[in-house]
N, C-alpha and C positions, 0 to 999 in steps of 0.2 A: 454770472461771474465775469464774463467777457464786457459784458457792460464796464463792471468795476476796473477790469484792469483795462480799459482805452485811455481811462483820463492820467490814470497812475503813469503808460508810457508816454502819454505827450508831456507830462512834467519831465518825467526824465531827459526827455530829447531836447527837451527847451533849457534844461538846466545845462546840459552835456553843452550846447551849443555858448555859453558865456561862463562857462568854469574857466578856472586859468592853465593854461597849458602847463606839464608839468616842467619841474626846473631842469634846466640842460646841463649835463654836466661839463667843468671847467673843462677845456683843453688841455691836454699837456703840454707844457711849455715847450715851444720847439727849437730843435736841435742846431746848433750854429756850427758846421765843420770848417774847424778853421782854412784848410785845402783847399776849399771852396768858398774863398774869401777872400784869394791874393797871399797866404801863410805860404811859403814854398821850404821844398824838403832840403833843404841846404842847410846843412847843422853850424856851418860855422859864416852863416848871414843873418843879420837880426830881424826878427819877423813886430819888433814893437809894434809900430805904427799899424800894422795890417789887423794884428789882434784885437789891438786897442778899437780897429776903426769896428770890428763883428763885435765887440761889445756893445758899441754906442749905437748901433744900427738895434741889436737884440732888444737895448733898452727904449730906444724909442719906437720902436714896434709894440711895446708890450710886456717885455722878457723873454727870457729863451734860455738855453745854457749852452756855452760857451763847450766846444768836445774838440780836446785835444787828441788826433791820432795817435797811431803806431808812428813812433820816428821821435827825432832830436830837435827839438825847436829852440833858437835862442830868441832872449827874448830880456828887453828891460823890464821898466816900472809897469804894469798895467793897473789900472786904475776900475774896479767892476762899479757897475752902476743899480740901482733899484729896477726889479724882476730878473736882474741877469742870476746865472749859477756856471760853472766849471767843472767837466768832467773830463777825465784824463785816463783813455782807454786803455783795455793794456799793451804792455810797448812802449808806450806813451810816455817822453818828459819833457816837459817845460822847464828849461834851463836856462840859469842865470847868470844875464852877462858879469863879467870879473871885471868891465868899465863903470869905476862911480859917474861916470858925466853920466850913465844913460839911468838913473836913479834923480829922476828933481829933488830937488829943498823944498820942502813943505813945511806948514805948519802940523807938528808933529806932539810926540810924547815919548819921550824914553829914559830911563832911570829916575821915576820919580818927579820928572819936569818937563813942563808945558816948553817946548823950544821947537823950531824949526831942525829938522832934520828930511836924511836922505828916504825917500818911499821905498818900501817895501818892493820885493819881484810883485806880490802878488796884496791889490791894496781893496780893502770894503768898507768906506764910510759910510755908513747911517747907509746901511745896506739891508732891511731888515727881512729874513727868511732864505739870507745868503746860506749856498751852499756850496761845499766842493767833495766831488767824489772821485773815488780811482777806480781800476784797482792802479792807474800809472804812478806818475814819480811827478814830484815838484823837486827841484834841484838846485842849490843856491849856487853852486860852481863856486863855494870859497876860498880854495888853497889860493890864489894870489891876494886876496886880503887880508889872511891868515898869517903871512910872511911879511910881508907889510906890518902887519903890527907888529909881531915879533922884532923885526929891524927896527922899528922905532923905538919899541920899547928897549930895547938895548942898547941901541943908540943915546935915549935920553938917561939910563943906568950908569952909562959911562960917563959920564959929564955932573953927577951926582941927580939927578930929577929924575921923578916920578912921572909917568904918563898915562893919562885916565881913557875909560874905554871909547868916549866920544872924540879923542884926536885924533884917531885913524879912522876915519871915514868908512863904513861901511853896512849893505842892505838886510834889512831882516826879510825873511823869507816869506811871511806873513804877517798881515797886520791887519787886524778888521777892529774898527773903533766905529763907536755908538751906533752898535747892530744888535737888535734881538732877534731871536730863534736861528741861529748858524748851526747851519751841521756839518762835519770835517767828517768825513769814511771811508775808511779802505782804502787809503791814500798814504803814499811813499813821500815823507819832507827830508830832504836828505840835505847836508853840506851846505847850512849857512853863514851866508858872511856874518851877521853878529847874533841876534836872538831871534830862535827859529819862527815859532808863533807867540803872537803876543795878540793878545786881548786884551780891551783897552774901554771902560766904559759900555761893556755887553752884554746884555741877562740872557739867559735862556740858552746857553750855547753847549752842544755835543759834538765831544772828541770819541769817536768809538774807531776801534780797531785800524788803528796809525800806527807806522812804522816810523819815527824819527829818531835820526841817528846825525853823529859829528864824529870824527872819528880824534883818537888820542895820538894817534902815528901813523905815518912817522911825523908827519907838521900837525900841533897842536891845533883843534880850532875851538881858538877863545870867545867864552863869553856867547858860546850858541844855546844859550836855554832852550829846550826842549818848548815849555810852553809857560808863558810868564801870562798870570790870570791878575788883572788892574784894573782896580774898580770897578770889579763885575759883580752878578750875582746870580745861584742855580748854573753852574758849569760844572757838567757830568763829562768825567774821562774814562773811558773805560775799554779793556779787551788792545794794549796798546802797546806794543815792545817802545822802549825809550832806553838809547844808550848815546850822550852828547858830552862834550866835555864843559859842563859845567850843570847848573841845578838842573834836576829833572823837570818838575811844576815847583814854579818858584810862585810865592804869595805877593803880591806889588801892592800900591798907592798910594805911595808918597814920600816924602823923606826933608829932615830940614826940622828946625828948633819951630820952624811954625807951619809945618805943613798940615795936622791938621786942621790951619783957620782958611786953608786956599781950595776955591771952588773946583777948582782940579782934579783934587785926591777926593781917598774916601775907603770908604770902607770895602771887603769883600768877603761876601756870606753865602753863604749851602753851596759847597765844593765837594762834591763827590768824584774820589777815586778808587775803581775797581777792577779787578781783573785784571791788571797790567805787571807786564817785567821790566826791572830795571834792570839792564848793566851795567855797562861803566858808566859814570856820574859822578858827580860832587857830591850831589844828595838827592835823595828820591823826591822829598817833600822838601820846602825851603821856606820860613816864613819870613821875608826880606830879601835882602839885605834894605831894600825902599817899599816899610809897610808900616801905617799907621792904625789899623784897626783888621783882623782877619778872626770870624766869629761863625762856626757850626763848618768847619773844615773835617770832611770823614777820608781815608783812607783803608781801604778793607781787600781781605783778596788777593794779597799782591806778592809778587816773588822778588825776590833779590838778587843780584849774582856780580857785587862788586865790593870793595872795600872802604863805603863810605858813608855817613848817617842813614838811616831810614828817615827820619826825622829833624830836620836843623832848623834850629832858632837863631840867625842874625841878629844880633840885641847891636842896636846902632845907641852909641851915646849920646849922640847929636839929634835923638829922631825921639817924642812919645809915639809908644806902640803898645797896644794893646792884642793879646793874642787866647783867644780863650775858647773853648767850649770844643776841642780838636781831639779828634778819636782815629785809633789806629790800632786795625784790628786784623787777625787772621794773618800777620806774614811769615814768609816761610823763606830760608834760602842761604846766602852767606852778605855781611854787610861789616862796615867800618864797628859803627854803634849804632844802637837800638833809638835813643836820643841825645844828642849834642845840643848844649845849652850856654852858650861863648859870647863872647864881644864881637864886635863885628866891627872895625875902624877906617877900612875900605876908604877913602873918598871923604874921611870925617871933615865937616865945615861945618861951624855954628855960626858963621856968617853975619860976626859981630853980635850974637842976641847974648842976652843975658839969664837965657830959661834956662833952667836945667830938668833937661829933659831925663825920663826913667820911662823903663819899658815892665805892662805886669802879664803875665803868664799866668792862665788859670783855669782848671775844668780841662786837665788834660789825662785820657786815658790810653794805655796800651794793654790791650790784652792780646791773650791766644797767637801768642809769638812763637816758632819755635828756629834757630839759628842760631849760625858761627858766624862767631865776629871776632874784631880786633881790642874790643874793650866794650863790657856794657850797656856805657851812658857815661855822657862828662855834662855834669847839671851847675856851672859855673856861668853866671852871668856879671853884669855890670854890678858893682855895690852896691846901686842905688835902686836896681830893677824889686821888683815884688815876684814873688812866686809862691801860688799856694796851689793846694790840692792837685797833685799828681799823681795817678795812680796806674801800678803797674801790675794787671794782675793774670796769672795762668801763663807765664812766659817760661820757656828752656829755653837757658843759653848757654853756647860754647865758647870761651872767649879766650884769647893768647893773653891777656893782663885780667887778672882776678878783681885789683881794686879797684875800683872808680870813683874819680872826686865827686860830690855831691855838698852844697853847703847851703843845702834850704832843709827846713827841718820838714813843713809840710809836703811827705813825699810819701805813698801808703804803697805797701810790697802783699799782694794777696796770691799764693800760691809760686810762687817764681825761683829759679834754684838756677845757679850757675856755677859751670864745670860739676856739674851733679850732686851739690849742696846748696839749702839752702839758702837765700840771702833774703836777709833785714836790711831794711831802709834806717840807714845811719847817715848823720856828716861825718862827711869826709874828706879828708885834705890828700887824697890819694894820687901817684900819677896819674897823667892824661897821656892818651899816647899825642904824637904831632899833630898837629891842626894843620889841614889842608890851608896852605897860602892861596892868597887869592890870585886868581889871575890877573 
C-alpha cells in the first residue's frame, strides 16, 4: 500500500508546485480625505482646485473615492474621473458656490439640446461604475440664483417678454452623462440652482434612498427637478423622499418638430419607481415637457402628500412623442389628480418646419390606488394626439370636483368609485380644476 501511495504524493507535490496561485482579491478602492489633501475647514473659502486636484491624483492612481468630512466645504464645478467615487460622511456637505464664473461652459445638454452650457457642482462623464454615497449632504446653495431669475423674469414681464429657463445662468447640482452602473445612496441633494440630477445618456443607474428636496418658500426654486432621466435606460429609483419645486422624475429626450431624426435624443426604457414619498411637487411622474419616445415606465409603492398629478403627460405640439406601456400601481396618500393629460406649450418653437407633429399615448394602467385629490384625472390632450387603452382599475378616490374631463373614448374603469360611487369611463366635457402654470 505504501508502495502505491509514494508515487500518488510525488504527483501531487509536482502538481501543487506549477498549479496557479489562487486569484487575489481586488483592493478596495482607497479612500482620498479631502483634509488631507490641501481641502481646508473654512466654509466660506473655496476648496475647488484642491478637490479637483484628489480626484485627478485618485484617478490616475487607479481610483479611490473621494470622502468628504464632517464640516462645510465650498466648492465649484468638479469634474470626477474613471475609478474615482464620492463619499460624503455624516456631517458632511459639499456646497455650492452661488458664483456662475466658478461653473465653466461646457459642451453640454439641457432641455432637450445638444448646447454648451454651465457644469454641474458635481460632474461624471463617461464615468462608468460612478458612485456617490452619504449619509452627508450635496448642497446647491441656490437662493441667489433663484432671485435672480425671479428678477429677470419680472423684469422681462414688465416690458411685455417672456424669458426661458436658460437666460438666467445657473448649476445643476448633478449631472452624470454617458455613465453605466451609477449608484446615488443615502445621500442628501438639497437647493439647486436649476435641475437637481439629471441623467443623460446612462443605463444601469440606482437612486436608492435620497433625500432631494427645493424648497416652495419663502423664495421659490424654479425649475429644480428632482431627477430628469435622458436617454437612459434600466434606472431604478427607489426608498427616496422627493419634495422640489417642480417635476418629481421628469421623463426627457428630446424636443422639436425633428428631434426624433437627431443623434442626440432618444428613447428612455425600464424605469422603475418604488417606495418613494412625494411632497410638494409639480408632479410626481412627468413624461416631458422634452420627450420623444418613453416605453416600460413602472411606478409602484409610492405615497403622496401634495396637491399635484401623480401622473402627468406634457403633450408638446411642436414635439412627436410617443409614450406607452407605463404602469402605476399601489399609491396611496393625498394628490392634485390621479392623471393629468394637457397641452404643454412651454417654450413651443417649430422652428420653421412644416411637420405637424402629434403625440400617442398607450398601454397605460393605474391600479390599487387609494386617495384624496383635488379632481380625478383631466384626460385632455392636443387634437391631434392619439390615445388608446387606459385603464383604471381597483382605485378609491376622494375628490373636491366629482366630474372630470375626459374625451378619448378608449379609457376602461374596472372596479374604481369616487366620493363612494361608482364611476364609468365616459367623455366628458367636464371642468378641470386650474392647471399648474409653468414656471
Amino acid at each position: 500500500m505504501k508502495l502505491l501511495l509514494a508515487p500518488l504524493a510525488a504527483c501531487l507535490a509536482a502538481f501543487s508546485l506549477h498549479a496557479p496561485a489562487p486569484p487575489k482579491t481586488p483592493a478596495a478602492p482607497k479612500d482620498y480625505v479631502i483634509t488631507q489633501f490641501g481641502a481646508g475647514l473654512d466654509s466660506t473659502k473655496l476648496n475647488t482646485q484642491a478637490i479637483q486636484k484628489v480626484i485627478d491624483k485618485a484617478s490616475a492612481a487607479g481610483g479611490g473615492t473621494i470622502v468628504i468630512p464632517k464640516g462645510v466645504f465650498l466648492s465649484g464645478a468638479l469634474f470626477f474621473k474613471p475609478g474615482t467615487h464620492l463619499r460624503l460622511q455624516a456631517g458632511a456637505k459639499l456646497k455650492g458656490s452661488d458664483n456662475i464664473a466658478d461653473y465653466p461652459l461646457v459642451p453640454s445638454r439641457m432641455e432637450g439640446q445638444k448646447l454648451d452650457y454651465y457644469a454641474a457642482l458635481v460632474n461624471a462623464k463617461q464615468v462608468n461604475n460612478f458612485s456617490i454615497n452619504g449619509p452627508g449632504t450635496i448642497d446647491g446653495n441656490g437662493l441667489k440664483f433663484w432671485k435672480r431669475f425671479w428678477f429677470y423674469r419680472d423684469s422681462m414681464s414688465k416690458i411685455g417678454k417672456s424669458a426661458t429657463n436658460l437666460e438666467v445662468h445657473r448649476p445643476r447640482l448633478l449631472f452624470i452623462w454617458g455613465s453605466n452602473n451609477v449608484s446615488i445612496k443615502n445621500v442628501k441633494l438639497h437647493n439647486s440652482g436649476f435641475w437637481t440630477t439629471h441623467l443623460y445618456q446612462s443605463n444601469n443607474v440606482v437612486l436608492d434612498g435620497c433625500d432631494i428636496r427645493s424648497p416652495f418658500r419663502p423664495v421659490k426654486a424654479p425649475s429644480t427637478d428632482a431627477i430628469d432621466i435622458d436617454v437612459c435606460k434600466k434606472v431604478t429609483i427607489r426608498n427616496c423622499y422627493i419634495s422640489v419645486n417642480d417635476d418629481g422624475i421628469a421623463i426627457k429626450g428630446g424636443k422639436g418638430p425633428t428631434a426624433q431624426k437627431l443623434p442626440e435624443n432618444g428613447p428612455i426604457e425600464d424605469v422603475l419607481v418604488e417606495n418613494c414619498t412625494f411632497g410638494e411637487v409639480h408632479a410626481a411622474l412627468t413624461c416631458g415637457s422634452e420627450c420623444i419616445h418613453a416605453n416600460r415606465i413602472v411606478m409602484r409603492n409610492c405615497k403622496m402628500d401634495n396637491e399635484r398629478p401623480v401622473l402627468l403627460f406634457k403633450m408638446r405640439p411642436d414635439t412627436y412623442q410617443v409614450y406607452e406601456n407605463i404602469s402605476i400601481d399601489g399609491i396611496t396618500g393625498k394628490c392634485g389628480t390621479i392623471v393629468t393629460l394637457s397641452p404643454w406649450t412651454q417654450f413651443f418653437n417649430m422652428a420653421g418646419s412644416t411637420e405637424k407633429p402629434f403625440g400617442t399615448i398607450r398601454n397605460i394602467t393605474v391600479s390599487n390606488v387609494k386617495v384624496t385629490c383635488k379632481q380625478f384625472a383631466v384626460l385632455n390632450g392636443n387634437p391631434t394626439d392619439k390615445v388608446s387603452n387606459i385603464t383604471f382599475k381597483n382605485v378609491d378616490a376622494t375628490a373636491d370636483q366629482a366630474a372630470f374631463p375626459n374625451k378619448y373614448s378608449d379609457i376602461k374603469f374596472e372596479n374604481v368609485t369616487l366620493n363612494g360611487a361608482p364611476l364609468t369611463a365616459t367623455k366628458s366635457a367636464g371642468p378641470a380644476v386650474t392647471p399648474l402654470k409653468p414656471d
